[in-house]
C-alpha positions as CSV (number, residue, x, y, z in Angstrom):
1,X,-43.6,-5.5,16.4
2,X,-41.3,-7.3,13.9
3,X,-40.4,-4.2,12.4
4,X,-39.4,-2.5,15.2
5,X,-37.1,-5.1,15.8
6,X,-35.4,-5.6,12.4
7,X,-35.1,-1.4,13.1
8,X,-33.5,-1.6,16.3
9,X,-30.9,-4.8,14.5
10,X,-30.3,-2.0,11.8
11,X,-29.8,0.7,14.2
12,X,-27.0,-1.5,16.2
13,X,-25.1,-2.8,13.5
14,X,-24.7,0.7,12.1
15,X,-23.5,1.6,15.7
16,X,-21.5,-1.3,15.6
17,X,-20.4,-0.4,11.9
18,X,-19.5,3.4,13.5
19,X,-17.4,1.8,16.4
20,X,-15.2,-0.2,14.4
21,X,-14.3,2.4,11.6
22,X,-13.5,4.5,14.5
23,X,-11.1,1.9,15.8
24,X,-9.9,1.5,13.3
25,X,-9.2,5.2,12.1
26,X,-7.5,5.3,15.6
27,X,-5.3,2.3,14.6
28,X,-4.5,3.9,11.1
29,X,-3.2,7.1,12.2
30,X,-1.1,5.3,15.4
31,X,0.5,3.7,12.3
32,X,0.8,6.5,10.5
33,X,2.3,8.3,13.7
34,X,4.8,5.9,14.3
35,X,5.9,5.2,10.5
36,X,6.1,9.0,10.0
37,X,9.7,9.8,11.0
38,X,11.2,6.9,9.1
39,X,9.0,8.1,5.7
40,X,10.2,11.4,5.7
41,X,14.0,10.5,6.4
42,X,13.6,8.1,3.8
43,X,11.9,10.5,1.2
44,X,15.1,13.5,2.4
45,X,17.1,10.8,1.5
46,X,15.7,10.1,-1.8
47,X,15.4,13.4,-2.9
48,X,19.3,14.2,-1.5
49,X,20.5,11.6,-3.8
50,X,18.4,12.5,-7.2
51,X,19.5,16.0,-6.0
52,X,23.3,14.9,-6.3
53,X,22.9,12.8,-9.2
54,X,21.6,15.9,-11.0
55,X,23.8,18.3,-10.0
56,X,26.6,15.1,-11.7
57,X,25.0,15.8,-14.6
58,X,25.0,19.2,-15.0
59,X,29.2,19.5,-13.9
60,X,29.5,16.7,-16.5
61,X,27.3,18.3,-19.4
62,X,29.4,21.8,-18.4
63,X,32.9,20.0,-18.2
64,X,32.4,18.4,-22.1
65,X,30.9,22.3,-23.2
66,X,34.6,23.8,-22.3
C-alpha cells in the first residue's frame, strides 16, 4: 500500500514537472515573440554598419593603390 502511494507522489510530480516546463515553454517563446522584431532590426543594423565600414576600407585600400 505504501508503494502505491510513493507511485502515485512520483506520478504527480512528474505531471506537475510536465505542466510547468510547458508553462514555461509557452512564456519563453511569448518572449521570444515579442523581442523578435527589435533583434532582427538590431542585427540589420549591425550588419549595415560592418557592411559600410568594409566597403570604407576597400575605397581607402583602392584610393592609396592609384
Amino acid at each position: 500500500m505504501n508503494l502505491d502511494k510513493e507511485t502515485s507522489d512520483i506520478e504527480d510530480e512528474e505531471a506537475l514537472n510536465e505542466q510547468i516546463a510547458h508553462q514555461m515553454m509557452e512564456m519563453q517563446f511569448e518572449d521570444i515573440d515579442s523581442l523578435l522584431p527589435e533583434t532582427v532590426d538590431k542585427m540589420i543594423q549591425e550588419c549595415l554598419e560592418d557592411f559600410a565600414d568594409l566597403l570604407y576600407i576597400v575605397f581607402l585600400f583602392t584610393s592609396f593603390r592609384v
